[in-house]
C-alpha positions as CSV (number, residue, x, y, z in Angstrom):
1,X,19.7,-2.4,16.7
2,X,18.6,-4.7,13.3
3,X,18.2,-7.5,16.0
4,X,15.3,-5.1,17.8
5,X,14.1,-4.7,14.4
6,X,14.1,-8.3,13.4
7,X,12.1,-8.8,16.2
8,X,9.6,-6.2,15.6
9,X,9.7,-7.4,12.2
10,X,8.6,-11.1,13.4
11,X,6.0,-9.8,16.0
12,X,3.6,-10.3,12.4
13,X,3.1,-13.7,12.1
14,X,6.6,-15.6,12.5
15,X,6.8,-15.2,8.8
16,X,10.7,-14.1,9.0
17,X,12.2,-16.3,11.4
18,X,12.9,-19.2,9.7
19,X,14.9,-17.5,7.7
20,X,17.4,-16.1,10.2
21,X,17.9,-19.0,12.0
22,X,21.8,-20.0,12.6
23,X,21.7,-23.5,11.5
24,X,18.9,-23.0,8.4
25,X,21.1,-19.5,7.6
26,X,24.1,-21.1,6.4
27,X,22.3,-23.0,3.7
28,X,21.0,-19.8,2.2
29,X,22.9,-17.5,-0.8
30,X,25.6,-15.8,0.6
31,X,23.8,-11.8,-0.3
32,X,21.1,-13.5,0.8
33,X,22.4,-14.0,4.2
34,X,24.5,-11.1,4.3
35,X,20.9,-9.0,3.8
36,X,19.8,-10.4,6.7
37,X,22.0,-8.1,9.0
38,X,21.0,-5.0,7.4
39,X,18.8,-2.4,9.1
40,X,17.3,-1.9,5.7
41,X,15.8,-5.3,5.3
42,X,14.8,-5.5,8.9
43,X,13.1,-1.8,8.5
44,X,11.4,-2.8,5.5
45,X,10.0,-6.3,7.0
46,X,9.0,-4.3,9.7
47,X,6.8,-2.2,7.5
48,X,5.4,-4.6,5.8
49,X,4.1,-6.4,9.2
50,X,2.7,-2.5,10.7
51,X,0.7,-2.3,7.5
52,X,-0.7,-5.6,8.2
53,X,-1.5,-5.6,11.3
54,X,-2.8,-2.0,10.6
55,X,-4.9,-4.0,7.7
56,X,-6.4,-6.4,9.9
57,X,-6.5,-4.1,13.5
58,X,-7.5,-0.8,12.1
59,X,-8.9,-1.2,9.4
60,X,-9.7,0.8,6.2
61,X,-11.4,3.3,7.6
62,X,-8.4,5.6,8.8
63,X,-5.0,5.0,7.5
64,X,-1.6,6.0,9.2
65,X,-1.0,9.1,8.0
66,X,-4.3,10.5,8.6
67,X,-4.2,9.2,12.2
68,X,-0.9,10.6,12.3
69,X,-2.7,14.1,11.4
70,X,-5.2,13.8,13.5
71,X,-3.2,13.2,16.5
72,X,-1.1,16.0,16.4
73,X,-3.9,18.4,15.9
74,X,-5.4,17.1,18.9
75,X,-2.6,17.6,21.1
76,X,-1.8,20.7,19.5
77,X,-4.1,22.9,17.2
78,X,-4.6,25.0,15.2
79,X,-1.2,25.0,13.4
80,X,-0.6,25.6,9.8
81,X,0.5,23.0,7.1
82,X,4.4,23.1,7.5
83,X,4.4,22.8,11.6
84,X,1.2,19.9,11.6
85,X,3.5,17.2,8.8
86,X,6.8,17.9,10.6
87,X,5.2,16.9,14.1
88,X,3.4,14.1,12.3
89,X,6.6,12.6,10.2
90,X,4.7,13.2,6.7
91,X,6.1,14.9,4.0
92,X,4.5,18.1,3.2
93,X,3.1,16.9,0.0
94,X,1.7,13.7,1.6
95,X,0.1,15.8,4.2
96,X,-1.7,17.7,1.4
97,X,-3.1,14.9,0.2
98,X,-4.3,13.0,3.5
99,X,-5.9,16.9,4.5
100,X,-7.5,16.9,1.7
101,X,-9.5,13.4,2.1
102,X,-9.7,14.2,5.7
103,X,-12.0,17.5,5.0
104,X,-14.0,15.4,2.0
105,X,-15.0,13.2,5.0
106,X,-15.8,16.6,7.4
107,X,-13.0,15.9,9.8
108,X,-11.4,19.4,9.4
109,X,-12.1,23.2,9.9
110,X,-9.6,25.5,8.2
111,X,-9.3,29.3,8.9
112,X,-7.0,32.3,7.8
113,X,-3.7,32.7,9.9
114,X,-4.1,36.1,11.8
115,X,-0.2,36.3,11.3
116,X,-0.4,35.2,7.5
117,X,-2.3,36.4,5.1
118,X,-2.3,33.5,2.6
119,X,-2.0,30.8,5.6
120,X,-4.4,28.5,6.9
121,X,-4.9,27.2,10.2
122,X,-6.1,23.8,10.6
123,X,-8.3,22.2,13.3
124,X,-10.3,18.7,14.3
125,X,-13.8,18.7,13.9
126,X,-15.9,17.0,16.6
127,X,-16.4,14.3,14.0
128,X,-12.5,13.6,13.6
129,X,-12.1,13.5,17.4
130,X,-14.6,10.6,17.5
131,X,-12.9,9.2,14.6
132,X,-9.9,9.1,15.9
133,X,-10.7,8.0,19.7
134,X,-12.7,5.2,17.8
135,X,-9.7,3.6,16.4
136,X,-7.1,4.3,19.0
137,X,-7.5,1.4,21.2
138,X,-6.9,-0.9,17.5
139,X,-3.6,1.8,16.8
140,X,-2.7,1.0,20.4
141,X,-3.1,-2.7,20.1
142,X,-0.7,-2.5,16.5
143,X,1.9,-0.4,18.9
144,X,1.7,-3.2,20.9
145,X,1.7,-6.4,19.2
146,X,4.7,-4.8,16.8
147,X,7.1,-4.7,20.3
148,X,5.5,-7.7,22.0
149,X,8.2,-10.0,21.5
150,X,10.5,-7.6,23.2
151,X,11.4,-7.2,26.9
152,X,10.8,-4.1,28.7
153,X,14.6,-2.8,28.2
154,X,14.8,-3.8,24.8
155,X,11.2,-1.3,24.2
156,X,12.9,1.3,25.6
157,X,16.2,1.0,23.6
158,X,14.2,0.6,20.6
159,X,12.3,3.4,21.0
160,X,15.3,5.7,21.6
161,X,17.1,4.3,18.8
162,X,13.9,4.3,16.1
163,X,13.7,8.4,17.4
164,X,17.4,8.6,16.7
165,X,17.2,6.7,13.1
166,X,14.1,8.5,12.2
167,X,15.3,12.0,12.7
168,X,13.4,12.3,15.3
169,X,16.1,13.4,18.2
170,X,19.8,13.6,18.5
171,X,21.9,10.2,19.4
172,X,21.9,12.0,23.0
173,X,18.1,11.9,22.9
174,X,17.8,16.1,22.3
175,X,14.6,16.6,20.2
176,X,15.4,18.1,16.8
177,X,12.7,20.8,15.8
């Protein structure tokens, strides 16, 4: 699994892999190396090269979270607060926030919950849909260029195995809800 993620990690720029090559390795500090097998540094790097790429593909007009957001509403709307962050991985409390910018920009309807008096219910505007279909071929393009340097078995482990780090689904790939 970290070497999937190193290699996602390096899909950036190359940036990395000097640094975990065998024979340039073993002149480095011996934590030093030893980090260098640890999911956590390989995560991290990882990160570092989606935001990035996200920079440079994307662009500052929609950030990850909100894109996130918007995504799941589209497949599935209305649905209230609690139910739209856990489908999109945010924390509730990030999810407030990136709402909250969303409707400033006009990219949100909310209405009472019929079933919940102090609920809300939130939707896409026609405005957020375009948004969003805008920047999906860039988001698509990040998707791909992070997991380009992998073959097509190695995607498909690394996808199981980010789901099953993440939370996402059980080690026997059963979604958690």
């Amino acid at each position: 699994m970290v070497t999937l993620w190193a290699n996602v990690a390096d899909a950036g720029g190359h940036e990395w892999a000097p640094a975990v090559v065998e024979d340039q390795a073993s002149e480095l500090n011996p934590s030093v190396r030893a980090s260098l097998d640890h999911s956590g540094f390989a995560l991290r790097r990882a990160r570092q090269v989606h935001a990035r790429l996200w920079e440079r593909l994307v662009g500052a007009d929609v950030t990850p979270g909100q894109y996130a957001l918007m995504d799941v509403l589209h497949h599935d709307e209305p649905l209230d607060l609690g139910t739209l962050a856990r489908r999109a991985s945010v924390e509730e409390t990030t999810a407030v926030r990136v709402l909250r910018r969303l409707t400033e920009r006009g990219a949100l309807h909310r209405t009472p919950d019929p079933l919940d008096r102090r609920g809300l219910l939130i939707r896409l505007t026609d405005s957020a849909r375009a948004l969003m279909f805008a920047h999906t071929p860039a988001v698509n393009e990040v998707q791909d260029t992070l997991v380009s340097t992998l073959t097509p078995v190695q995607r498909t482990r690394f996808a199981r195995l980010s789901a099953v780090v993440a939370g996402l689904v059980t080690a026997d790939g059963t979604p958690l809800t």
